[in-house]
C-alpha positions in Angstrom: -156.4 -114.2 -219.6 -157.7 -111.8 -217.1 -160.7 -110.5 -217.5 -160.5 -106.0 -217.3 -163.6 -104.1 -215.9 -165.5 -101.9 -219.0 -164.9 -98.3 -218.3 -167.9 -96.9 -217.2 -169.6 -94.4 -220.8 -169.4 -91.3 -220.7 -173.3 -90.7 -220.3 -172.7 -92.6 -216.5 -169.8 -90.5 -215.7 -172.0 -87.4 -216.4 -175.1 -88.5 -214.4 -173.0 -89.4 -211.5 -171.3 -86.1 -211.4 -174.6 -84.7 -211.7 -176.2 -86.8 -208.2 -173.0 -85.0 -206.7 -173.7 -81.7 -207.9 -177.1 -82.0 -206.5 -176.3 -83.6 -203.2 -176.8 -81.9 -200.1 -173.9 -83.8 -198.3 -171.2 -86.2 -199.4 -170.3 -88.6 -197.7 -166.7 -90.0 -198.3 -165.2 -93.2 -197.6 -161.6 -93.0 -196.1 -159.3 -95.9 -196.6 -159.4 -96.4 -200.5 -160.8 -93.6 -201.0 -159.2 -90.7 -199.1 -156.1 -92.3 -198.5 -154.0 -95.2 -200.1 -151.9 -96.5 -197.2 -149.9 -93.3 -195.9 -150.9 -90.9 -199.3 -153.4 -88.5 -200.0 -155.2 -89.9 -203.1 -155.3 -86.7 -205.4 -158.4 -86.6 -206.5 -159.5 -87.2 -203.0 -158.0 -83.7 -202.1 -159.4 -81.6 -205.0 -163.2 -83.2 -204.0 -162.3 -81.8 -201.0 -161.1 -78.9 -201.8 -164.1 -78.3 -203.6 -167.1 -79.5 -201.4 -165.6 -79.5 -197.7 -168.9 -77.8 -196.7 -170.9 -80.7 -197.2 -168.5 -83.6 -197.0 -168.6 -86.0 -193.9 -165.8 -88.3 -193.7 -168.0 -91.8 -192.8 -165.0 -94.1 -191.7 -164.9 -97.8 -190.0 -161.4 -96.7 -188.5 -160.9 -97.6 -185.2 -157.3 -97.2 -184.6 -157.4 -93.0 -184.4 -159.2 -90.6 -183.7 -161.1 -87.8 -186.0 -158.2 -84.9 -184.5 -155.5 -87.4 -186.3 -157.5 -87.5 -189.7 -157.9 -83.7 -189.9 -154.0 -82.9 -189.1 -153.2 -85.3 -192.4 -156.0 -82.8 -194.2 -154.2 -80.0 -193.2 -151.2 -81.0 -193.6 -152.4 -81.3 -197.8 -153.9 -77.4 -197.2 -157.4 -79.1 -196.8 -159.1 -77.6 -194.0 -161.9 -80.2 -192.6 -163.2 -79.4 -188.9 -163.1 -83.0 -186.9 -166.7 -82.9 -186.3 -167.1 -84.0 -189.5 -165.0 -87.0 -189.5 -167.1 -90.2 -187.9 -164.8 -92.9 -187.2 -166.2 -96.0 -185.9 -164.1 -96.7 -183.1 -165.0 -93.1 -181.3 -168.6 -93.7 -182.1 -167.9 -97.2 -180.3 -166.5 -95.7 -177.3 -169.8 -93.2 -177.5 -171.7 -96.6 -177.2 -170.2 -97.7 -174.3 -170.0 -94.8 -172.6 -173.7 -95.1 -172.6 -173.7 -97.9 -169.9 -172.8 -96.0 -167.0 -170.0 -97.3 -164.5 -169.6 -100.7 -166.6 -166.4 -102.3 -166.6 -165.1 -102.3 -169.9 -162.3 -104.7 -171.6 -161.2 -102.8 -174.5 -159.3 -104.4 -176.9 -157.8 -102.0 -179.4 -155.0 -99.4 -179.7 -152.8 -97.5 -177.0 -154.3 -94.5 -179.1 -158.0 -95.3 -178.4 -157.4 -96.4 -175.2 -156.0 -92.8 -173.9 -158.7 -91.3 -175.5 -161.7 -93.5 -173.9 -159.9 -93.1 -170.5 -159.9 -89.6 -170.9 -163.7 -89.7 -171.8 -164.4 -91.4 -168.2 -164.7 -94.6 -168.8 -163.7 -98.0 -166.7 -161.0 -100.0 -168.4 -160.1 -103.3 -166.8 -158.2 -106.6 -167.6 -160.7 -109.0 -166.0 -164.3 -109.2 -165.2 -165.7 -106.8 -167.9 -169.9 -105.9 -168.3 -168.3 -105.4 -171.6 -165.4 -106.3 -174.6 -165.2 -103.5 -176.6 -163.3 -104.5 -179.5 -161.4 -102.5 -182.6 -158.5 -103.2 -184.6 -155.6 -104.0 -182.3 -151.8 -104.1 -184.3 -150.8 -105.5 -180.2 -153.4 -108.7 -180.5 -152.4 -111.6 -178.6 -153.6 -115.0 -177.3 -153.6 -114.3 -174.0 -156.1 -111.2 -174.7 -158.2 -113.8 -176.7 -158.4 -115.8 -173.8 -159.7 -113.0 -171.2 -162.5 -112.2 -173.7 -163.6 -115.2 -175.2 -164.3 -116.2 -171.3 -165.7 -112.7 -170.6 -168.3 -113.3 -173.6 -168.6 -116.5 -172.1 -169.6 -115.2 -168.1 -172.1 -113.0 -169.8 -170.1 -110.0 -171.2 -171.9 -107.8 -173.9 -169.5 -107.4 -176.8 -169.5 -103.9 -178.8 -167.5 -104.0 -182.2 -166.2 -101.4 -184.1 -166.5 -102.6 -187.0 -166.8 -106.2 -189.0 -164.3 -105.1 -191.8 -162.1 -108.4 -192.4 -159.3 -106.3 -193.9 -159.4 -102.8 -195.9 -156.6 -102.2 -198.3 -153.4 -100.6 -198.4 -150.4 -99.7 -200.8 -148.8 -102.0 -203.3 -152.0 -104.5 -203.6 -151.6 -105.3 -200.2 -154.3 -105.9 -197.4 -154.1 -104.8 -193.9 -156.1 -107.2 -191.1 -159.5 -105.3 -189.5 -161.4 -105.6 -186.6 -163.6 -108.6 -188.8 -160.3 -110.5 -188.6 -160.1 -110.7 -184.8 -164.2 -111.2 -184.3 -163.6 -113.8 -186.5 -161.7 -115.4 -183.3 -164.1 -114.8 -180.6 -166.6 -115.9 -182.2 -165.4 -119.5 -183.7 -164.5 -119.4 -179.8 -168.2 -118.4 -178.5 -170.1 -118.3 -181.3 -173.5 -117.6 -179.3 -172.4 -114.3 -178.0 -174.3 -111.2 -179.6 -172.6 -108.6 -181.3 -173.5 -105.2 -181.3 -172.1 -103.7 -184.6 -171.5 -100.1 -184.6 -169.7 -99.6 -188.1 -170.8 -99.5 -191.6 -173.1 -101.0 -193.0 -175.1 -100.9 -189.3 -177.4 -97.8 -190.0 -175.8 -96.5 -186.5 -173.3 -94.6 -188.5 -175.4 -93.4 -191.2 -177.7 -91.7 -188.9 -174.8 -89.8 -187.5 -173.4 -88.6 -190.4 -176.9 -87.4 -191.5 -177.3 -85.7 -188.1 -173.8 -83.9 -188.1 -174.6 -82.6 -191.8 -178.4 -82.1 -191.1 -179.8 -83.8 -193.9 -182.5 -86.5 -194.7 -181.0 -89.9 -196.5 -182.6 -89.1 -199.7 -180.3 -85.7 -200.1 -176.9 -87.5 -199.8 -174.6 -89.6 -201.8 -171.9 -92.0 -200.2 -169.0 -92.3 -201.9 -166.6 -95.6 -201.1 -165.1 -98.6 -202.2 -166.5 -101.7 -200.2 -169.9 -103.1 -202.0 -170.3 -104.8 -198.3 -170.4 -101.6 -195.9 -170.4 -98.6 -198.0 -172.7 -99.9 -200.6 -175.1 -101.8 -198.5 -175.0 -99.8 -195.9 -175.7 -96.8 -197.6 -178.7 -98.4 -199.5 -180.2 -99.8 -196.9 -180.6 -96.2 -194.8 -182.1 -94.9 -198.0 -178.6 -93.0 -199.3 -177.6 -93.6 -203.0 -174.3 -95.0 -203.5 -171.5 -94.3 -205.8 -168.7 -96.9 -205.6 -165.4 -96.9 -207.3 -162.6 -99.4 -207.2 -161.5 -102.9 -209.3 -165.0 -104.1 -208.9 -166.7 -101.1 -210.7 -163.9 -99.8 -213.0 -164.9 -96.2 -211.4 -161.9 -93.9 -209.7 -162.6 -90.8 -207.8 -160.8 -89.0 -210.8 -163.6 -90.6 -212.7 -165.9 -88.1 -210.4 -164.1 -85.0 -210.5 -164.0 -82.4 -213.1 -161.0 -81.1 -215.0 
């Protein structure tokens, strides 16, 4: 017989809504959270609705870019401005950008890779300073094999995130970034990795600078114990997080 998760009392559920009353900023999860698969989770849009001012959307995306999560806002009549959308794969391209003239092997998506050419930097097929690597739907083995003997020469490597999967419609899971480091390194498993996604504290720090607040006046909302949770805890932010583990929804959090 399967075991169900205890609904959270009604005493919790008041206290919680209370640490979000008092926050200064919110930050807010986006796959599982915002968005399940290709829909607006409802109660995503009225906490929205409500608290836009002082939500930042603290994503390990690394597939789009913060302009493509706004235009599905607005498309829901939630007005967000992108400068308060972090995604993990731009911040990852900020990273690199910061070693000037390297030559950068950057495995991710035909959307990210317009976007970090149009930022300047030096994309190549062979011979990188650095792999840069994010979820790519176009992953091959001949790919694997430039940058497994990149790392190998010497290359740094720069991941978006270590997400194994995140979830999608249906009870169905959707491959990450985690997935593909997962290759490299039972290929090279000496080569450091420079994290820039939750849980690294990178992100946090970002979000708090971009809202202007100290750890200890925000709350981050998510669904992954792993990166929001941890994460979150470990740069001092309290963390609320709903999904199956918890028996806690975002409806759970918003007011009638």
């Amino acid at each position: 017989m399967r075991r169900m998760n205890p609904r959270p009392e009604t005493r919790d559920l008041s206290s919680l809504k209370q640490t979000i009353h008092d926050a200064a900023a919110i930050f807010l999860d986006w796959d599982g959270c915002v968005m399940m698969g290709n829909t607006l989770v409802p109660a995503a849009q009225t906490l929205l609705d409500r608290h836009a001012d002082r939500i930042v959307i603290l994503s390990n995306n690394s597939t789009h870019l913060p302009e493509d999560f706004s235009r599905v806002l607005h498309q829901a009549d939630v007005c967000l401005p992108s400068e308060r959308i972090l995604l993990a794969g731009v911040e990852a391209l900020q990273q690199a950008a910061q070693h000037e003239n390297a030559r950068i092997m950057l495995v991710g998506s035909l959307r990210i890779k317009c976007h970090a050419r149009q930022m300047g930097l030096n994309l190549v097929r062979e011979d990188p300073d650095i792999v840069l690597l994010m979820r790519d739907t176009r992953f091959t083995y001949a790919k694997l094999c430039r940058a497994i003997n990149a790392l190998r020469r010497g290359a740094k490597l720069i991941v978006a995130n270590g997400d194994l999967t995140h979830p999608d419609t249906d009870d169905r899971l959707v491959p990450e970034t985690g997935a593909l480091l997962a290759a490299f390194l039972a290929c090279v498993p000496e080569a450091p990795v420079v994290t820039i996604g939750k849980p690294s504290p990178l992100m946090f720090a970002r979000a708090c600078e971009v809202a202007d607040v100290s750890p200890s006046q925000v709350v981050m909302i998510g669904d992954n114990p792993a990166t929001d949770g941890k994460g979150a805890l470990d740069y001092g932010i309290r963390p609320i997080l709903i999904g199956s583990q918890t028996g806690l929804s975002l409806d759970d959090l918003i007011d009638s």
